[in-house]
KEZANU-927337 format. One record per residue (C-alpha): residue number from 1; residue in one letter; x, y, z. Coordinates in pm, whole numbers, always signed. Each point is the difference from the previous one (the first is absolute). Example, Ala and Ser with C-alpha at 12.3 -4.5 7.8 and 13.67 -1.06 7.14 Angstrom:
BEGIN
<rec zamar="1" nukol="A" px="+1230" py="-450" pz="+780"/>
<rec zamar="2" nukol="S" px="+137" py="+344" pz="-66"/>
//
This chain:
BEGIN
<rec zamar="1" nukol="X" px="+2969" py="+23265" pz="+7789"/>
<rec zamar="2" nukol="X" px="-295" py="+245" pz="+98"/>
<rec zamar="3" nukol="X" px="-16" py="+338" pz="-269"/>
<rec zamar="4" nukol="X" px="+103" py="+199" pz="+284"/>
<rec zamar="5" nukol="X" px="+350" py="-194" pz="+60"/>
<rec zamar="6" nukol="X" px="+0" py="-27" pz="-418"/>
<rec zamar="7" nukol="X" px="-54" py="+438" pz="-16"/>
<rec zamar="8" nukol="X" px="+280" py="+32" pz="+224"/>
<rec zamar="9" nukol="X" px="+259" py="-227" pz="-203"/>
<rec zamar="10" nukol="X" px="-61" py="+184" pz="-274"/>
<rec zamar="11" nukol="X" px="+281" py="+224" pz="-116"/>
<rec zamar="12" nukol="X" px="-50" py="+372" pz="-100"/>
<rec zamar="13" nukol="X" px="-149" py="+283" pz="+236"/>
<rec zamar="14" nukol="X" px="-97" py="-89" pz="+364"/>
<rec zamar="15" nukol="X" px="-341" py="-62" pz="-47"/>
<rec zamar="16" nukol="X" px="-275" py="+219" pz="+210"/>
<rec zamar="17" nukol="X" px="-263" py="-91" pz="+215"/>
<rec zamar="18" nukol="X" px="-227" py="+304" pz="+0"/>
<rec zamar="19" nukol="X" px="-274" py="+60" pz="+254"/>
<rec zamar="20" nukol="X" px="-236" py="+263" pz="-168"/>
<rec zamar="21" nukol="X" px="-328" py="-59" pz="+232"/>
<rec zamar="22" nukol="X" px="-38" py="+323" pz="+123"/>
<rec zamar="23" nukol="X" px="+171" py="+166" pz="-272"/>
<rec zamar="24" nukol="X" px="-206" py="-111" pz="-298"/>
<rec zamar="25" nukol="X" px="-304" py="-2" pz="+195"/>
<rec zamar="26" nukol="X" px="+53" py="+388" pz="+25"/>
<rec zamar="27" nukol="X" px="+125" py="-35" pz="-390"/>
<rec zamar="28" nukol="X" px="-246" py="-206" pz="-135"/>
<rec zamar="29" nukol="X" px="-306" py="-35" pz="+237"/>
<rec zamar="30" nukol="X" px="-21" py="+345" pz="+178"/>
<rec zamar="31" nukol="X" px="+33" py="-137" pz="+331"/>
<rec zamar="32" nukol="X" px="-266" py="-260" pz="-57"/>
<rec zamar="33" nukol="X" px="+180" py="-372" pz="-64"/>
<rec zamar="34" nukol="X" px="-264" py="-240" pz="-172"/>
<rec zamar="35" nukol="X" px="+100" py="-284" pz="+281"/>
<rec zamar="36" nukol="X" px="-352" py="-129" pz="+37"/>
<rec zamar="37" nukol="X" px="-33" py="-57" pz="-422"/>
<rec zamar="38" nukol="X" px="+176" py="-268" pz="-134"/>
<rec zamar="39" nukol="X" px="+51" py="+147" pz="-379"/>
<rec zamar="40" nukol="X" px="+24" py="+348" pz="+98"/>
<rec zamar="41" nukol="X" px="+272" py="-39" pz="+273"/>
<rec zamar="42" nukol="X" px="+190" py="-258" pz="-286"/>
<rec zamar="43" nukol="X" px="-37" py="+251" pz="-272"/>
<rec zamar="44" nukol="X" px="+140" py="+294" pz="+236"/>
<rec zamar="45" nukol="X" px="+299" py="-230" pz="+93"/>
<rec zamar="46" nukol="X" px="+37" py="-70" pz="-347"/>
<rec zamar="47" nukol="X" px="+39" py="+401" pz="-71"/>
<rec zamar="48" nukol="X" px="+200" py="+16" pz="+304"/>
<rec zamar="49" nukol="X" px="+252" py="-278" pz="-106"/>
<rec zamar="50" nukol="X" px="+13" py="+168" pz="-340"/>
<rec zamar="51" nukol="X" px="+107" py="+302" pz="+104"/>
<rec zamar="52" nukol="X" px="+274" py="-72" pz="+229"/>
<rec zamar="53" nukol="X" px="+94" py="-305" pz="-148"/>
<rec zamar="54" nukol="X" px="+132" py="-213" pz="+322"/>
<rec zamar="55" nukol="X" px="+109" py="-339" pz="-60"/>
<rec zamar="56" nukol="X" px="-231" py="-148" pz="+295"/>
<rec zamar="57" nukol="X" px="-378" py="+16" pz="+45"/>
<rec zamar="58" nukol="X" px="-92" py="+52" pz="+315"/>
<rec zamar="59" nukol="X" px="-362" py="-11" pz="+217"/>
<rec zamar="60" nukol="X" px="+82" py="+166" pz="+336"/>
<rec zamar="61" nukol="X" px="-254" py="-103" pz="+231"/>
<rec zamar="62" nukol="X" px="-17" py="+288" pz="+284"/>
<rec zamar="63" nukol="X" px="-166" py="+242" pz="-247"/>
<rec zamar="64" nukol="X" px="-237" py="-272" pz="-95"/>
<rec zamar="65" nukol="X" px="-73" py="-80" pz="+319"/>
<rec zamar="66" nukol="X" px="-111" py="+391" pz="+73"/>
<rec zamar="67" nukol="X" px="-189" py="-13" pz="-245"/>
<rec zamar="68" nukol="X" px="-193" py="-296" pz="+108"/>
<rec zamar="69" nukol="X" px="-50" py="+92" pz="+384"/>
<rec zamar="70" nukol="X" px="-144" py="+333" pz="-126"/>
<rec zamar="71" nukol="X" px="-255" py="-112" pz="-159"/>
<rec zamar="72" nukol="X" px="-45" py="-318" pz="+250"/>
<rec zamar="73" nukol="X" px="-101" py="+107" pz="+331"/>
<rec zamar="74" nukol="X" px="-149" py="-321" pz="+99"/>
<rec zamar="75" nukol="X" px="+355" py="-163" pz="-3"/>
<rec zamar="76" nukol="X" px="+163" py="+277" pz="+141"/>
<rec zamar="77" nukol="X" px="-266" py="-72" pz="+258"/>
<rec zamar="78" nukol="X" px="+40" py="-345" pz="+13"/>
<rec zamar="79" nukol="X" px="+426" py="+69" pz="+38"/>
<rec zamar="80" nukol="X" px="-98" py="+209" pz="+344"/>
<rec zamar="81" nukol="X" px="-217" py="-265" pz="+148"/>
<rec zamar="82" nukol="X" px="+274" py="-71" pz="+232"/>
<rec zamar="83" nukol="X" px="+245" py="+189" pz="+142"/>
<rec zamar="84" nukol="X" px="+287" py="-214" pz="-17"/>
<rec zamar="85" nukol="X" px="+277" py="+68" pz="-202"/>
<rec zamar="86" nukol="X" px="+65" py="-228" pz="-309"/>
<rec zamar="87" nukol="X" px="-411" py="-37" pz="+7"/>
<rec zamar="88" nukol="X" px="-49" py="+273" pz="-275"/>
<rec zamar="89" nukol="X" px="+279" py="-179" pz="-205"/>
<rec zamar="90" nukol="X" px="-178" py="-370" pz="-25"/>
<rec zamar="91" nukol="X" px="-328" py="+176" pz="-76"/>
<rec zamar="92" nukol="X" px="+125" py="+204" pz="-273"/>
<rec zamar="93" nukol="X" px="+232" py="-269" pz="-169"/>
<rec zamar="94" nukol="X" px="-283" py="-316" pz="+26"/>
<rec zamar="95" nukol="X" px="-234" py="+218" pz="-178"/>
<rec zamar="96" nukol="X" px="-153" py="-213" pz="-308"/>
<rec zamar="97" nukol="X" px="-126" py="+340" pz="-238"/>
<rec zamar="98" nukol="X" px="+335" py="+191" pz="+82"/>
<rec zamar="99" nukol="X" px="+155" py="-340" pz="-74"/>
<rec zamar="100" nukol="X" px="-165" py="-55" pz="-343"/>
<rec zamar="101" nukol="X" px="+21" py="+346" pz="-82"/>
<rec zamar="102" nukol="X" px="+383" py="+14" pz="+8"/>
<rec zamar="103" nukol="X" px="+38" py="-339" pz="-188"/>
<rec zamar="104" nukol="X" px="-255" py="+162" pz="-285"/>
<rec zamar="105" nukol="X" px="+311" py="+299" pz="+14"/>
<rec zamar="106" nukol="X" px="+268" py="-197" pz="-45"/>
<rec zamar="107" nukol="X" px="-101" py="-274" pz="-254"/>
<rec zamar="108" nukol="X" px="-62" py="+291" pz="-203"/>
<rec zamar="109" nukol="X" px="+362" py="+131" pz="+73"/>
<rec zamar="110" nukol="X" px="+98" py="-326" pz="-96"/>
<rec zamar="111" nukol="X" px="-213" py="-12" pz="-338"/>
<rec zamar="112" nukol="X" px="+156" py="+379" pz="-123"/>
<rec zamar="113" nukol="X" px="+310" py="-39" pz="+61"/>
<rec zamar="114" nukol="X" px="+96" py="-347" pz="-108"/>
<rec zamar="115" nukol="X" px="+343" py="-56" pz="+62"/>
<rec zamar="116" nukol="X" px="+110" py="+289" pz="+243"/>
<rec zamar="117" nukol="X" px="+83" py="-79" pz="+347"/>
<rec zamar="118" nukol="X" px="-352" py="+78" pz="+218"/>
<rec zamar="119" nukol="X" px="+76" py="+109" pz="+347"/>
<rec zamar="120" nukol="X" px="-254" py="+11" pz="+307"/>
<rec zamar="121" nukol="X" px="+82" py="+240" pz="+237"/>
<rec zamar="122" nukol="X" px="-65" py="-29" pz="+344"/>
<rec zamar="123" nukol="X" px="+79" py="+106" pz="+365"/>
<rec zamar="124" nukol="X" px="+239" py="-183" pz="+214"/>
<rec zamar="125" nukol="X" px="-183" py="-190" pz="+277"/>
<rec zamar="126" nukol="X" px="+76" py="+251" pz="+230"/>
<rec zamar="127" nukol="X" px="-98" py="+301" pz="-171"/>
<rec zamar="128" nukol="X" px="-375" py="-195" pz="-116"/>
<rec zamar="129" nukol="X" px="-25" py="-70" pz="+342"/>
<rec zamar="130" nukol="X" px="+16" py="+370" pz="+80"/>
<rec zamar="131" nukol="X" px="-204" py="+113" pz="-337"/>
<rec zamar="132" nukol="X" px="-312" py="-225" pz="+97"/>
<rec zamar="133" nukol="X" px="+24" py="+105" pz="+314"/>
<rec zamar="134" nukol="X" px="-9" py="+414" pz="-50"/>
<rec zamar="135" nukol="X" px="-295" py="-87" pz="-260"/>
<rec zamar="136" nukol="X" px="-226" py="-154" pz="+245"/>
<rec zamar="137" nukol="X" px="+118" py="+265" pz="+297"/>
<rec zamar="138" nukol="X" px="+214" py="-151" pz="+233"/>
<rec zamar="139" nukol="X" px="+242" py="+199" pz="+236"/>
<rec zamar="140" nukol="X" px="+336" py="+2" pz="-198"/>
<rec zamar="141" nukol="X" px="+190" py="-35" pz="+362"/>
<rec zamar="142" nukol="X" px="+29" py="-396" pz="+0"/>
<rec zamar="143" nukol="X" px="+308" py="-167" pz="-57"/>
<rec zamar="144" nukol="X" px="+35" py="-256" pz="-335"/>
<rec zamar="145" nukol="X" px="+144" py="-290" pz="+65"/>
<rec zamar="146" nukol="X" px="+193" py="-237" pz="-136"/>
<rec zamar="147" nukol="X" px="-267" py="-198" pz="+110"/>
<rec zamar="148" nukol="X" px="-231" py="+202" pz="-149"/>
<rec zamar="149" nukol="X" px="+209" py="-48" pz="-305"/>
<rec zamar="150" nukol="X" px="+17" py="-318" pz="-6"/>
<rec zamar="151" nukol="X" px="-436" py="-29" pz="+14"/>
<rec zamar="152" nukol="X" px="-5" py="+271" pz="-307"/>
<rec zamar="153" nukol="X" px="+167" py="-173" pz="-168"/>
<rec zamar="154" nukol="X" px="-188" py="-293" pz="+11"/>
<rec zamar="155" nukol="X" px="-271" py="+177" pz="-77"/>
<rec zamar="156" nukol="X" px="+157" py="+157" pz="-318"/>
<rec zamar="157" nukol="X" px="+132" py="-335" pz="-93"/>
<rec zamar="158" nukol="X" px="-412" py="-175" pz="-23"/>
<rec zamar="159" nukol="X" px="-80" py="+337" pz="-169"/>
<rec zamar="160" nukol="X" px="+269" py="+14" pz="-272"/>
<rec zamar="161" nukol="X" px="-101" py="-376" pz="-51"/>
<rec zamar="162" nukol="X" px="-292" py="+147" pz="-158"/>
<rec zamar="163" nukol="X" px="+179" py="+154" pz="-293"/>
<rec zamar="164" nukol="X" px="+227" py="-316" pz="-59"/>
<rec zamar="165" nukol="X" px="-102" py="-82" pz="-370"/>
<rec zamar="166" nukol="X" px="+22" py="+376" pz="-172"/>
<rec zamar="167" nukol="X" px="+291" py="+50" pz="-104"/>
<rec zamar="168" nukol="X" px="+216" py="+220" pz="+267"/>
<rec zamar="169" nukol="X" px="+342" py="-36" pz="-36"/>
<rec zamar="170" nukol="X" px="+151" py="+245" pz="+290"/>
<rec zamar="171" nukol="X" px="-141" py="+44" pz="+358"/>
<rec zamar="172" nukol="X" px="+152" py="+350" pz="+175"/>
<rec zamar="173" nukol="X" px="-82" py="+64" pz="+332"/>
<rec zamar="174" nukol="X" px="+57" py="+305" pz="+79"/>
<rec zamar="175" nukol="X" px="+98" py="+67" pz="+374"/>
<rec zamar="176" nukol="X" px="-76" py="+280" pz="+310"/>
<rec zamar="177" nukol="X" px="+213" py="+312" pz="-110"/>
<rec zamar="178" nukol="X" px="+276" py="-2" pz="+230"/>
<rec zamar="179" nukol="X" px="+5" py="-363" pz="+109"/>
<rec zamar="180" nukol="X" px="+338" py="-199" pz="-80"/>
<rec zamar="181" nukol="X" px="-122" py="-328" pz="-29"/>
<rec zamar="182" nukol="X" px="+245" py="-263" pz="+61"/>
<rec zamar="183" nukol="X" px="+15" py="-385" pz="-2"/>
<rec zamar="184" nukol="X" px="-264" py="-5" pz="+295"/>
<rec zamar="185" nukol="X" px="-272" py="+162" pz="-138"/>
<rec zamar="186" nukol="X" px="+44" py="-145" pz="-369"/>
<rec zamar="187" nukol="X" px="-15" py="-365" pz="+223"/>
<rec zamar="188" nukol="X" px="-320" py="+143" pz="+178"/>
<rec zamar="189" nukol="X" px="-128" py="+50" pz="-402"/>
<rec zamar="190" nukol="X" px="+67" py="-396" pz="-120"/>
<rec zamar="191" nukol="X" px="-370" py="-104" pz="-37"/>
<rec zamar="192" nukol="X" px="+42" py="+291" pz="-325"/>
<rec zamar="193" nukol="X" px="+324" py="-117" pz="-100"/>
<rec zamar="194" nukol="X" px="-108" py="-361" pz="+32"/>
<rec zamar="195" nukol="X" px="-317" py="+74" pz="-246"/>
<rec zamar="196" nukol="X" px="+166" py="+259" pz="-227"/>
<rec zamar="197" nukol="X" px="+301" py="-301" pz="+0"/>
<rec zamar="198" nukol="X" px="-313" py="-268" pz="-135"/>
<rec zamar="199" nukol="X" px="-150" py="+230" pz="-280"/>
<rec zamar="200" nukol="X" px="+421" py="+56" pz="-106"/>
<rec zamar="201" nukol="X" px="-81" py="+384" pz="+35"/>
<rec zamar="202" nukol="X" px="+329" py="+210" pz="+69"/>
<rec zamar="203" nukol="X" px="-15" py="+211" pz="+334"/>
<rec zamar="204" nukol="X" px="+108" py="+324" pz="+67"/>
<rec zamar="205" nukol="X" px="-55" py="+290" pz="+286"/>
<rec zamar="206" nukol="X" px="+93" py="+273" pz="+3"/>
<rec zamar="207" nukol="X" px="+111" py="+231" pz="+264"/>
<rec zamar="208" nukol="X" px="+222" py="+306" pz="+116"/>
<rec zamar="209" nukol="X" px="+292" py="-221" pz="+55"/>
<rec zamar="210" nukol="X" px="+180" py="-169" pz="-283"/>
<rec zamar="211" nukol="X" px="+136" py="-304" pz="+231"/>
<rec zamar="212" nukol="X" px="+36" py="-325" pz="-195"/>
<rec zamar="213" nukol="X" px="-285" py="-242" pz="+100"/>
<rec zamar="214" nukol="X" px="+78" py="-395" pz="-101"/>
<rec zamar="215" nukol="X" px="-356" py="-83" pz="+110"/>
<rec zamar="216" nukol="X" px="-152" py="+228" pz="-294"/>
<rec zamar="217" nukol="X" px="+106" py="-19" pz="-348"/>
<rec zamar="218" nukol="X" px="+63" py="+366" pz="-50"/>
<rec zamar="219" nukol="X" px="+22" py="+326" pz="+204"/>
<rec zamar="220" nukol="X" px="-173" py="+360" pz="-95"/>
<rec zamar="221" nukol="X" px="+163" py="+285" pz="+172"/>
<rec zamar="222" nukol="X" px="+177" py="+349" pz="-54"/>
<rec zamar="223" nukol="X" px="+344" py="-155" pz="+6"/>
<rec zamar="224" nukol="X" px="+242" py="-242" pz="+122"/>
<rec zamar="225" nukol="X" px="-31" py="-341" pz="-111"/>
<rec zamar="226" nukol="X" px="-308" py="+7" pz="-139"/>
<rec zamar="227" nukol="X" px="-123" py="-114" pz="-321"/>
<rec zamar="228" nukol="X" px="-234" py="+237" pz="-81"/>
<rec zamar="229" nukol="X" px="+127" py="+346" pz="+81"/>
<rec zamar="230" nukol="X" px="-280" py="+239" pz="+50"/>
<rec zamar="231" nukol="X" px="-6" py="+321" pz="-157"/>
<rec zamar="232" nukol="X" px="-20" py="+268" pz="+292"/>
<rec zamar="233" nukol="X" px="-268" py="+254" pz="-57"/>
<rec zamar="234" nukol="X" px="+229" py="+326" pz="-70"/>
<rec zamar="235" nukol="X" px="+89" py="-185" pz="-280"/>
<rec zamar="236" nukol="X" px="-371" py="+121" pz="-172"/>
<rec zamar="237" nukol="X" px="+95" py="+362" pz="+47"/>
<rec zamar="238" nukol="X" px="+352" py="-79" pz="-225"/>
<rec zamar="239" nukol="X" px="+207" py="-23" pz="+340"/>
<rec zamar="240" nukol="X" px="+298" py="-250" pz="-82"/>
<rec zamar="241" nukol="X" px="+5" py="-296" pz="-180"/>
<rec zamar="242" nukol="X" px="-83" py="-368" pz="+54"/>
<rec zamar="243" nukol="X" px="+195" py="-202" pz="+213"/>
<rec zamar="244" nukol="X" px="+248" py="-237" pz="-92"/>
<rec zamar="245" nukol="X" px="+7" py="-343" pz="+63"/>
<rec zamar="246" nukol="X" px="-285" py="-289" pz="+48"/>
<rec zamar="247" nukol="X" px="-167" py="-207" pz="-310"/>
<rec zamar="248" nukol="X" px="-296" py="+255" pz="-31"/>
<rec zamar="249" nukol="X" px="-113" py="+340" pz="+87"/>
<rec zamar="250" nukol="X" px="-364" py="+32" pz="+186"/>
<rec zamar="251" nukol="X" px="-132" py="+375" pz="-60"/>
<rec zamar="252" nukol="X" px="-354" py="+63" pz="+187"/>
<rec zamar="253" nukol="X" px="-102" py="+347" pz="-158"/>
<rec zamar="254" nukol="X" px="-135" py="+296" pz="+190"/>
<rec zamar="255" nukol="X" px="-355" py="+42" pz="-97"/>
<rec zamar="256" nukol="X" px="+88" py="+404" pz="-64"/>
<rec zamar="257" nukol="X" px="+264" py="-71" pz="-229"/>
<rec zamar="258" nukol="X" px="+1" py="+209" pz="-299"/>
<rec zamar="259" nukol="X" px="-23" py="-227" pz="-338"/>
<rec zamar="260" nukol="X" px="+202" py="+130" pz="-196"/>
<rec zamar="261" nukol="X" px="+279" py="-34" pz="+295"/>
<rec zamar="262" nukol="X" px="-137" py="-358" pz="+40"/>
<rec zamar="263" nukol="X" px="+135" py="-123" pz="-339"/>
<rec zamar="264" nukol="X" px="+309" py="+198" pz="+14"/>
<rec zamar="265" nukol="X" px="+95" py="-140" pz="+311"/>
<rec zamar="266" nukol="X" px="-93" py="-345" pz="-101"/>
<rec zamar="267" nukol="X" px="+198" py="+66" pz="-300"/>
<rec zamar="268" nukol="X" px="+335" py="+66" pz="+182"/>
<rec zamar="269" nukol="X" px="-11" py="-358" pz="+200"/>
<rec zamar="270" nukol="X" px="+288" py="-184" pz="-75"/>
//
């Protein structure tokens, strides 16, 4: 059994699966995330993770990854060599520096927190396909595919290979805002679920619908059948309480949320 399945067996609270990127990067690093340092960005995560106390560690890759193009221009370049669509998508993903430079990240995850489940978060095939493809300029008028799906994910699945030996326990995708995905497009992902399925890391995505989805092992949405119920953002300014229901509660915290409101909110979780 993974430490992800093991966290949510345990009895007690629900436990909480905080994403604080933008948040404590306000908090902590004035804006200014230490991405491209390997201590620095550990030892802010560290603070981070101390403050809020979640029960999973998590590298989310889309702020990483703007922090890389910026300061990249020849891939970016590279990524609008051609103007077809998923061609900004295999450029970014089968580059060897951003490749070594998020395995350098996450070993030292790994090494701080020991035990805790590690989590890698990542877009859904669809929505990297669209990312890579607004980052190297394309039109934002074409169509993705289940097709197209299908090649991202293959893709994703040679670079996530990469990262096979440290130490992830959880892959989330994290899926187009609006898009119900359904049995079709979770088939269209299977070259990810076939490689997350050989390194025995649980899968997750999470979306706006809470639909139960056999072909991941758990479900991150605002309600319904999910397992993670996400915490909706009124919820920062005290508006209502959590809601009921799944085996843990995902909060993603405004990055102008007071502090002191911060811990008192986090305080009243169930």
């Amino acid at each position: 059994m993974g430490a992800f399945r093991d966290l949510l067996m345990r009895g007690g609270r629900r436990p909480r699966w905080i994403d604080h990127t933008d948040y404590c990067g306000r908090l902590l690093a004035a804006g200014d995330i230490p991405f491209g340092d390997v201590a620095r960005f550990i030892d802010w995560h560290r603070k981070a993770q101390g403050l809020l106390r979640p029960d999973v560690a998590a590298l989310p890759l889309v702020p990483l990854l703007d922090f890389w193009l910026a300061g990249h221009g020849d891939l970016v370049s590279a990524m609008a060599g051609r103007k077809r669509l998923l061609y900004p998508l295999k450029v970014l993903l089968a580059d060897e520096d951003l490749r070594g430079h998020i395995r350098a990240l996450l070993e030292g995850l790994r090494l701080t927190y020991g035990g805790q489940p590690l989590a890698f978060v990542i877009p859904s095939p669809r929505a990297f396909i669209l990312y890579a493809a607004a980052k190297a300029g394309l039109p934002d008028d074409d169509e993705v595919t289940l097709d197209d799906v299908d090649s991202a994910a293959m893709y994703m699945a040679d670079f996530l290979r990469a990262f096979g030996d440290t130490g992830i326990d959880v892959l989330l995708m994290e899926e187009v805002p609006g898009i119900a995905a359904g049995d079709d497009d979770l088939a269209a992902c299977q070259a990810v679920l076939n490689i997350a399925g050989h390194y025995r890391w649980d899968v997750g995505l999470r979306l706006d619908d809470g639909a139960e989805l056999s072909a991941v092992d758990f479900v991150i949405a605002p309600a319904g059948k999910a397992a993670g119920i996400q915490l909706p953002q009124a919820y920062w300014r005290g508006e209502g309480a959590a809601a009921e229901g799944g085996q843990f509660i995902y909060a993603r915290i405004p990055p102008d949320a007071e502090p002191e409101a911060v811990l008192g909110r986090l305080a009243a979780l169930p």
